[in-house]
Structure formats: C-alpha cells, structure tokens
ROVO-748863 format. One record per atom (N, C-alpha, C): x, z, y. Coordinates in steps of 0.1 Angstrom, whole numbers, plus 5000, padded with zeros to 4 digits. Layout:
% residues N
XZY...
//
This chain:
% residues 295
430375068442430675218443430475268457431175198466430575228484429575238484428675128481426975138482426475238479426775308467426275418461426575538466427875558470428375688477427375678490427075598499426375538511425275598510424375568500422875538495422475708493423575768487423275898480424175998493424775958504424176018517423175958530422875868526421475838536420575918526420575938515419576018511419476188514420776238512421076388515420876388533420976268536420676318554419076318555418476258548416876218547416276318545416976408530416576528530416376628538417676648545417976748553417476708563416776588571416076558584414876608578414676638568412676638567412676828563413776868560413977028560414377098573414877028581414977058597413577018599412676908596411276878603410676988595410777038586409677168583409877248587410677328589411577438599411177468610411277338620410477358633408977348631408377278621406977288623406777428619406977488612407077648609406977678618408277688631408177798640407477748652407077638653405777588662404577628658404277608644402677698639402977788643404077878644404078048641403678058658404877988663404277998682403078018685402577878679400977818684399777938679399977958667399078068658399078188661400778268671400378388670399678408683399378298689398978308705400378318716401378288712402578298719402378218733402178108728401977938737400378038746399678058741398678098752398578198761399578298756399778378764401078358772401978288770402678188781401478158796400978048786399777998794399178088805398978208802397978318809398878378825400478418817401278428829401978368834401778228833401978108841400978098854399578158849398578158859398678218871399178368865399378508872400678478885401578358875402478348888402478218896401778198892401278128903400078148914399378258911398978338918400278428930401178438922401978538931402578448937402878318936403278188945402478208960401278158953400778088963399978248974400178328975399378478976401078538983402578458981403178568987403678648981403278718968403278888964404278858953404978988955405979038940405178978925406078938920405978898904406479008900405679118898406179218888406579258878407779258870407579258857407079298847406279438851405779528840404579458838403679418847402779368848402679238843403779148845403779048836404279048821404979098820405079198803403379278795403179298805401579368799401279288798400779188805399679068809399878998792401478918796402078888782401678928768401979048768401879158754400479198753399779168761398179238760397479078755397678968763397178858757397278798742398878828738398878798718397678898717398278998714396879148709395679108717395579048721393279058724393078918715394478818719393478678709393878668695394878738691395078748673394078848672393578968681392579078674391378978676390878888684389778808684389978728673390978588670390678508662391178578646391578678642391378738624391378848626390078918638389879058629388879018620388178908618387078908609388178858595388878798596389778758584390178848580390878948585391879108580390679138576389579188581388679298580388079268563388079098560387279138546388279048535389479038542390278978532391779028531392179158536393379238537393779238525392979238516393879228500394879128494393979008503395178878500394878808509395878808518395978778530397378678528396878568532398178468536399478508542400578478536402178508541402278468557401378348558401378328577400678418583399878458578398278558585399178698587399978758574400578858576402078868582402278758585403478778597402878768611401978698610401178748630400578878624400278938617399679088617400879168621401879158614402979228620403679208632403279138637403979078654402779078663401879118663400679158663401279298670401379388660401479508658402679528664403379488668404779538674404579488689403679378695403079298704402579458709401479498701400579598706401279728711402179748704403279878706403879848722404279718723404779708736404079678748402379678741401479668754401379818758401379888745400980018749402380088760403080088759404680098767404280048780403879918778403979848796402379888805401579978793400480028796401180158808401880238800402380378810403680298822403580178821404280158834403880138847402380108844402080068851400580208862400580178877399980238882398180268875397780408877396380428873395180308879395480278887393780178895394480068889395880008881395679888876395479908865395279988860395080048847393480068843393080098853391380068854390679948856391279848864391079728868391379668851392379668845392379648833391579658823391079778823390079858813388879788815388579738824387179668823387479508818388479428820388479308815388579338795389779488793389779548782388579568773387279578781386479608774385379498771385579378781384879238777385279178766386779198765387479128751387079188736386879328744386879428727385279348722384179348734383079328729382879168726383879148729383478948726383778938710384979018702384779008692384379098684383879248690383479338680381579358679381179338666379479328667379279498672378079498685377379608693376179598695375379498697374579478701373379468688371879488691371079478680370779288674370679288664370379148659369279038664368179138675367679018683368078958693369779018697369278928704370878798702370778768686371678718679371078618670371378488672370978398663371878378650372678468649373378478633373578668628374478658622374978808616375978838623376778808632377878868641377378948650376978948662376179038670377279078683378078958683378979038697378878908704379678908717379578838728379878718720380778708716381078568712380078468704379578518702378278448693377278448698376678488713375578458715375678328725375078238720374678088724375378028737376177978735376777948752377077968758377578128750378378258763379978218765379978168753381578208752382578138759382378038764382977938772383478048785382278068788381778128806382878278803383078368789383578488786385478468794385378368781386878328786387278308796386478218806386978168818386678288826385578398828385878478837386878578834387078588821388278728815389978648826389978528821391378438826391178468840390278428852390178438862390278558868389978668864390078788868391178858865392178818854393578898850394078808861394178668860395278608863395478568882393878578887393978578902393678708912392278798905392078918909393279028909393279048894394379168886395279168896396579078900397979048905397579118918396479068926396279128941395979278943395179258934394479438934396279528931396779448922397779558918398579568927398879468937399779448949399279508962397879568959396979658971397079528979396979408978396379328989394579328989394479268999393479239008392579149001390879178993390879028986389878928993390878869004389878759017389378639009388778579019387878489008388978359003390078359007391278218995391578268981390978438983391378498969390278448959388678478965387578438958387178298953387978198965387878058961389078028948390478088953391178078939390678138925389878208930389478288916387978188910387378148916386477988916386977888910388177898914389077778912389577798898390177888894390577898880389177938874388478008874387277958867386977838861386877748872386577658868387577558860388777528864390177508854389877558838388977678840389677728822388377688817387077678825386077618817386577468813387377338824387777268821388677238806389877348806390477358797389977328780388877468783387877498769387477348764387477278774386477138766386777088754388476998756388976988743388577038732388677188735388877278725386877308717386477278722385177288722384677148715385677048717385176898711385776918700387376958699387576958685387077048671386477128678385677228668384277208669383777088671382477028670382376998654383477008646383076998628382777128625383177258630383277368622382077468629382077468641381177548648379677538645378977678643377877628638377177568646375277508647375377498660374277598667374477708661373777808669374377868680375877808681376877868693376477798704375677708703375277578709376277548722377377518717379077498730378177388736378877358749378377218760378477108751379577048740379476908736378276938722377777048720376777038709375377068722375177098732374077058738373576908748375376878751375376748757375576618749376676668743377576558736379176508741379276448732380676378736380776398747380176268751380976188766380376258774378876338778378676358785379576498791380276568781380976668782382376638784382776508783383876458788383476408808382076408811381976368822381576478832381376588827381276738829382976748833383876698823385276798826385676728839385276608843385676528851385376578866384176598864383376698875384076838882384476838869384677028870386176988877387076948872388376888875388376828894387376718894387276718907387376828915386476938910385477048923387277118920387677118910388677178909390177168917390377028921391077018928390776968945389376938949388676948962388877128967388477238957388577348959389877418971391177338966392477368974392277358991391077238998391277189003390177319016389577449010388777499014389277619017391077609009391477729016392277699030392577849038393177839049394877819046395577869031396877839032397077719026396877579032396677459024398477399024399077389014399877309013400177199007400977139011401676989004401476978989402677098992403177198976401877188967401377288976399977338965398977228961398977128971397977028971398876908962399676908958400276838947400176848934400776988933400977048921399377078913397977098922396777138914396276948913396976858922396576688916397076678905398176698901399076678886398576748877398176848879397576908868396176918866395676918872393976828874394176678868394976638864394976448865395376428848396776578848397276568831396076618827395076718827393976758820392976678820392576558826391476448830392076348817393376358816394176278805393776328792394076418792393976478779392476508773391476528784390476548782389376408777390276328783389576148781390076148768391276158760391676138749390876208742390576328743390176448728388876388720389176438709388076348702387476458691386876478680386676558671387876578658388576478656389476428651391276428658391176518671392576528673393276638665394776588666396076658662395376758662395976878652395976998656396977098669397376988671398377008682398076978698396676918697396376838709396176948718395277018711394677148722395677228717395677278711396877408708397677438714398277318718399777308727399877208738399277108736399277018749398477058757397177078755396077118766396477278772396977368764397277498766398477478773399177358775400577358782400377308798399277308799398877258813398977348824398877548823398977578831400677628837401377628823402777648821403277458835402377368831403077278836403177228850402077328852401177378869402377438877402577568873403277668873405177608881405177518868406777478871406877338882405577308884405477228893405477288908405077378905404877468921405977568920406677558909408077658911408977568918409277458913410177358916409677308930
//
C-alpha cells in the first residue's frame, strides 16, 4: 500500500516537473521569438559604449533603442508571414503581433522624447531596416522575387553589422554631442566586426533553409573555412582594443572573454545545433560583455 501511495506521487511530481518544463519553454520561445533576448543584446552594446566613452546612459534613448529593436526585427522576420498568411496565423505568431504592436506604440512615445538631430541620426539607420525587408528595387538587380536589401547576395551579413555598429557606438555619442575622435571610429570597427562574427553561427545554422542565391560566407566558403574567418575576425576584434588611446585592464579583459566565449561557441556551431544555440547563447554574448565591464 506505501509503495503505491509513493509510486502514484513520484508520478504526480513527474507530471508537474514536465508542466513546469513546458511553461518555461513557452516563455523562453516567447523571449527568444519576440526578439526580446536581441534587443537586450543591442542595449547591452549601447552601454557599453557609454562605459567605456564616459557618457550618460540615457534612459529614453535606451528605451527607444530597446522598443525600436523588437519592432524592426519582428517587422523583418514575419512581415512576409502576416502579409500572406493573416487569416490563419499561429496562436505564437499572433501573440508577438500583439507585443509587436504595443512595442511600437512605446517606440513611438520614446520617439517624442527624444532631441530632433537624434531623431535624424535615427531616421537614416530607420530607413536601412525598412529597406532590408521591404521589396524597392527593380528585379535585375535580384536573383529571386523579393527585391529588397536582404536578398541581394551577400549583403545581408554586412546590413546587420553596420545598422548594430552605428545605433550602438555612433547613435549614443552623437546624442551626447560628443566629439567623434578616432577611438570612436575604431570602436565602431570594432563592433562591426563582433556582429559580423556573431552572424556566423547564425549563418551556419541556416545553411539547410537558406536558399543559395543569398550566397551567406558558409555557402561561398564552407564550414570550416567560415569557422576560420570567425577566428580571424575575433582576433582583429580583440587586437583592435589595443589601438585605442583609452586602453584599460578593464576593457582589455572584458573584450578577451568575450572574444574567447564567441571563438567557443563558434567552434561548436554546426548545421544541426539547438535551436537555442544561436538564439540565446550566441545572442547572450554581448549582454555577457556588458556585465563583465559593469562588474
């Protein structure tokens, strides 16, 4: 009779451990999917920019930054989904449409808080995003039916990393009316080159789905050799620190650790990783940057 009473609660805790394990995976997709985790990512950048630069962490500006990043990469990755499938649209798809949409409401709010020239400086990174995923351009010069930035051959890598580099090292200075001497332009080199690093993973793991007219670095190199590219890039990436005039301990620690976790992570990636690999581990690299040079 013990045994049984026993047996039939190791089973009701069994239960309820694997309904707690669905629960959080829920609200980890919902993080990961609505672009939460990457726009973390983006103003982790920004303040570490205002670290190592000196300058106010502004809030409005980091609330924009924030609330503008969900809204450009859920309008990037399903306006083409909404656009021809709104009728029946997945219960997950239409909860990021709605947080989405309330996202956007509060970019627009931290839009009027913010001064006109940073508002202009915006507007141009604003309008690289809009054309990366909206078709403009004529069909020559497009090797499929999309016709916007993101689809023409090899761009897209280079799109990303200059849109990140310019919110997250430019943007903060301009808005702070500093000075942009040349540690600005090497930091702004420098995360360039970090988020082309980043993309790799992301670029290996979507070596099954991507057509290959996008033709990404691991469909014109390959694997490894795009794993010896990241390695490259990761070097110049953390040699780069050593070219500015404000060189610190600090600083020169905090970009080895995170240069070393992404050399990690980028050695592991395969075609075949987690969906979680890049999603959230590789995307947690600049959050992990960040708290390294906070601490």
């Amino acid at each position: 009779m013990k045994a049984k009473v026993f047996n039939e609660k190791i089973r009701l805790l069994t239960v309820y451990y694997f309904c707690i394990m669905i629960k959080i995976k829920r609200v980890l997709d919902f993080y990961i999917n609505s672009s939460i985790h990457v726009a973390l990512a983006v103003v982790s950048l920004v303040l570490i920019t205002c670290v190592k630069f000196d300058i106010e962490a502004e809030n409005n500006l980091l609330f924009f930054i924030f609330f503008a990043t969900i809204t450009g990469y859920n309008f990037v990755k399903y306006f083409g989904i909404a656009k021809f499938h709104h009728r029946r649209l997945a219960t997950w798809l239409k909860a990021i449409q709605i947080f989405s949409f309330f996202c956007f409401v509060a970019l627009c709010y931290y839009t009027f808080t913010l001064p006109k020239p940073t508002i202009v400086y915006l507007l141009f990174f604003g309008v690289i995003t809009f054309f990366y995923a909206i078709p403009f351009l004529p069909k020559r010069f497009f090797l499929d039916a999309h016709h916007n930035l993101r689809t023409i051959s090899g761009l897209k890598v280079y799109v990303i990393a200059f849109v990140w580099a310019g919110v997250t090292v430019i943007l903060p200075l301009l808005h702070a009316d500093e000075s942009l001497v040349l540690d600005v332009y090497i930091e702004a080199f420098q995360r360039f080159v970090l988020v082309v690093a980043l993309m790799l993973p992301f670029e290996i793991r979507d070596l099954r789905f991507d057509s290959l007219r996008l033709a990404t670095i691991p469909q014109q190199i390959g694997v490894k050799r795009t794993k010896g590219l990241g390695f490259l890039l990761i070097l110049i990436f953390f040699l780069l620190e050593f070219l500015k005039d404000a060189v610190t301990v600090k600083f020169i620690f905090s970009t080895l650790i995170a240069g070393v976790l992404l050399l990690f992570l980028l050695r592991f990636s395969s075609k075949n990783q987690s969906p979680y690999y890049s999603g959230f581990w590789v995307e947690a690299i600049p959050i992990v940057w960040y708290v390294l040079l906070f601490f």
